[in-house]
C-alpha positions, -999 to 999 in steps of 0.1 A, spaced: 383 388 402 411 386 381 430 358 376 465 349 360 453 322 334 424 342 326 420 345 287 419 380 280 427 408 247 448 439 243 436 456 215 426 428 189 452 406 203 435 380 221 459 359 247 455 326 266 470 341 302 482 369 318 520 363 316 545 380 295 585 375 282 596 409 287 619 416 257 653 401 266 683 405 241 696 372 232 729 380 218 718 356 187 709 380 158 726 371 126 758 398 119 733 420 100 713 417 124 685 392 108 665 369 129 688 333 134 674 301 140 686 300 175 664 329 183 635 314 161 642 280 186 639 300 218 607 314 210 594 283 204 607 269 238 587 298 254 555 294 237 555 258 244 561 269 276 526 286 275 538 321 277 509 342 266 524 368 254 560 368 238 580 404 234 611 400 216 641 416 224 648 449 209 652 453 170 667 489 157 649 504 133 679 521 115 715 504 111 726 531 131 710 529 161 722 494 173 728 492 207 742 456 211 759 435 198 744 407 177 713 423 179 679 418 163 675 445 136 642 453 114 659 480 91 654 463 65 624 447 44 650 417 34 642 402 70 608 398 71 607 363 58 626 349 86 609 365 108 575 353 96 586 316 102 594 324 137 560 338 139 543 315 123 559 287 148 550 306 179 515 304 168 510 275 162 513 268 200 490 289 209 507 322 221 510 356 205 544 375 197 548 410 199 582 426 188 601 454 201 614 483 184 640 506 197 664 534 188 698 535 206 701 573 206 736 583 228 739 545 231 746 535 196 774 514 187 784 523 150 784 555 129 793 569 98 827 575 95 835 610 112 805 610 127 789 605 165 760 588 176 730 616 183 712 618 215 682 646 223 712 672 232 748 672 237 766 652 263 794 640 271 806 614 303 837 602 301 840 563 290 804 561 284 790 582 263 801 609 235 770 625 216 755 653 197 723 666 192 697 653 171 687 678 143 646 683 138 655 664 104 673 639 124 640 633 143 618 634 115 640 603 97 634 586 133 597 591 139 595 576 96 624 549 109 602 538 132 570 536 115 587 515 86 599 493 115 562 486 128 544 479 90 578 454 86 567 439 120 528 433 109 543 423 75 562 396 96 531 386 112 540 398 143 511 410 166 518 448 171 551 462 183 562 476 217 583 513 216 613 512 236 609 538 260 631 526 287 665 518 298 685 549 285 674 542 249 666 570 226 630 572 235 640 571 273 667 599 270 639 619 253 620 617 284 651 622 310 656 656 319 694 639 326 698 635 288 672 658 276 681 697 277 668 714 247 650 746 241 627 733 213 592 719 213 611 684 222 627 696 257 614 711 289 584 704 301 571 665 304 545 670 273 576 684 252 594 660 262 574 633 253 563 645 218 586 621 200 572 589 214 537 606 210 545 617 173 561 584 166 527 566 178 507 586 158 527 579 128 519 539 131 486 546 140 482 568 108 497 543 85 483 503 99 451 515 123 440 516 154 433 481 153 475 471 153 488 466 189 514 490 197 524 485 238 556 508 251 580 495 276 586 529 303 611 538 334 590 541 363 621 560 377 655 561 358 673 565 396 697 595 385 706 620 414 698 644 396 673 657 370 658 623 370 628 606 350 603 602 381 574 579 389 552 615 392 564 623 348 560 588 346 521 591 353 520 622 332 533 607 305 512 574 310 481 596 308 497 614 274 499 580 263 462 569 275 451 598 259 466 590 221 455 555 220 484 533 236 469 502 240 493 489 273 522 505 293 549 476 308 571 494 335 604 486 340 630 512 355 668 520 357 696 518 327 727 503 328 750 530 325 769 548 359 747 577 364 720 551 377 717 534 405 702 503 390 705 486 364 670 473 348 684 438 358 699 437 389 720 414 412 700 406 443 701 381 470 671 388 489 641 364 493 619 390 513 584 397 497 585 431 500 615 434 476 603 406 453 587 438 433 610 462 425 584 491 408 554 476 432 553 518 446 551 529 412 524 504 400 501 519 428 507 553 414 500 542 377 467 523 386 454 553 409 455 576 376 458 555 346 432 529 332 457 511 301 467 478 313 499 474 333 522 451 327 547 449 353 580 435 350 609 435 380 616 412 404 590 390 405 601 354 410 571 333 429 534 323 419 520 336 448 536 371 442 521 371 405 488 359 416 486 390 444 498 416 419 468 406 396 444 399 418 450 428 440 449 446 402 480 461 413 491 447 379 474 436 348 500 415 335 531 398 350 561 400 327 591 381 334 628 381 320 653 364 336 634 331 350 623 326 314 658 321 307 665 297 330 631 283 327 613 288 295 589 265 305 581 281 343 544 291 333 535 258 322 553 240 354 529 263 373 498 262 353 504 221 359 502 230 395 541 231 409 541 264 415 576 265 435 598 295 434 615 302 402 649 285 400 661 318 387 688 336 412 687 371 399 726 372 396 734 383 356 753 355 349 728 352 320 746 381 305 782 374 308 779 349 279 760 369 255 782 402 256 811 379 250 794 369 220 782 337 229 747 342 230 719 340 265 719 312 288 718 305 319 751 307 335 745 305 379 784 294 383 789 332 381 772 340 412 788 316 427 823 334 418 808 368 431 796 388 408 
């Protein structure tokens, strides 16, 4: 049976339990986007935490495709020696550090001069987003973007990279028939419109092996009335994915932009079980087709919730965001046998602070005031 502080590999990476910090943006980068020591510190809180597995928050692999502010970037080869450090800290306690990579697309926040942020076609919604279509160069410089962003992580130290395929990123408008309308070999039909992330894996597989992690983060269901990603195109692309050599799928689900319904990180009150999990319908569809491990992020806030999921192999990996932040050290205060509840509310006040600029912490007065 499996079991959460089971010592278990993916790929070559060899971790001490089956828990994960799902990449969380800090709101700490540097201005250019360089790794600060305030980041570097959190990351150490949560290895000596005993998270197994750390995923930092997303890094843009071209200075144009930043989609927050103060954001981790790895655009450059200039910011590989902070990041080693970082690295080489986490280590030393005994957990392994994967970083994210991610393109904005339609969601970027600065441009050329004259010029608009590109997406897989045109689209325009009023207040939110305002861009044009990606040329085939376009996506040729991204798919190379990207691959120079993954040989600067193992440069770094790091121990693979995870795509960005979710949240209404570039990879996930790709994906969504919402964002996604072209004619070409990159539009239509789920294998089309999957070929970038596919073409992008291959790329890093070509140039550091198929011995260098590489996990993707996915929507299990981007909750758009209409022409939505689905959990059915999720499994198809899960099995695309199986298929080329992706060595772990984490499913998350939703974007935080109108046309959704949720946000990936949303406001909830409840305390009943059967909400704890918010993709638990989708994991059941990914395990009944797909054999990568899962790693499942969402909700999840209790012990005895993590432990089913894993032993119930409805999940290979648990993945938490938000209770890390209020507790970095959660998995070690359950590993030592209190294995209460979270503390962690699941009300955003996190985020209020860090996009005004201030950085992520754990702000519960906020819930308190309604939000």
């Amino acid at each position: 049976m499996k079991k959460l502080f089971d010592k278990t590999k993916i790929n070559q990476t060899e971790l001490k339990n089956r828990f994960v910090r799902s990449a969380t943006w800090e709101g700490l980068a540097n201005p250019d986007g360089s790794c600060s020591a305030e980041i570097a510190d959190m990351m150490l809180k949560l290895a000596k935490g005993q998270v197994g597995l750390i995923i930092t928050s997303h890094a843009y692999v071209n200075r144009y495709g930043q989609g927050s502010i103060r954001q981790l970037g790895i655009y450059d080869d200039r910011f590989i020696p902070s990041y080693k450090e970082m690295v080489e800290r986490v280590h030393k306690e005994g957990s392994k550090i994967i970083m994210q990579i991610s393109h904005a697309g339609a969601r970027a926040l600065i441009q050329p001069k004259n010029s608009r942020p590109f997406g897989p076609s045109f689209l325009e919604i009023k207040d939110t987003l305002n861009c044009k279509e990606i040329t085939k160069n376009e996506i040729l410089k991204t798919i190379e973007d990207f691959k120079k962003a993954a040989v600067r992580a193992k440069k770094s130290g790091f121990d693979g990279v995870q795509l960005h395929g979710a949240h209404g990123y570039l990879l996930s408008q790709f994906l969504s028939p919402f964002f996604n309308k072209r004619k070409d070999r990159y539009g239509g039909n789920v294998e089309n419109r999957a070929r970038l992330i596919l073409e992008i894996l291959q790329a890093i597989r070509l140039e550091l092996g198929r011995k260098f992690t590489i996990l993707i983060k996915l929507n299990s269901d981007d909750f758009i009335e209409e022409d939505s990603f689905t959990p059915e195109e999720m499994v198809q692309v899960a099995a695309l994915l199986e298929s080329a050599g992706m060595d772990a799928i984490e499913l998350s689900g939703g974007m935080s932009l109108p046309v959704s319904k949720y946000s990936f990180s949303r406001v909830s009150k409840t305390d009943s079980k059967e909400e704890e999990v918010y993709y638990r319908d989708a994991a059941k569809l990914y395990k009944e087709k797909i054999s990568v491990p899962l790693i499942l992020v969402g909700g999840i806030r209790s012990y005895e919730m993590a432990k089913e999921l894993v032993e119930k192999e409805l999940a290979d990996y648990i993945s938490l965001c938000r209770p890390l932040i209020r507790e970095p050290d959660l998995i070690k205060r359950w590993q030592e046998g209190d294995i209460k509840k979270a503390k962690c509310i699941s009300c955003n006040g996190c985020f209020k602070p860090a996009r005004a600029g201030e950085g992520l912490y754990c702000n519960p007065v906020v819930w308190r005031s309604g939000l």
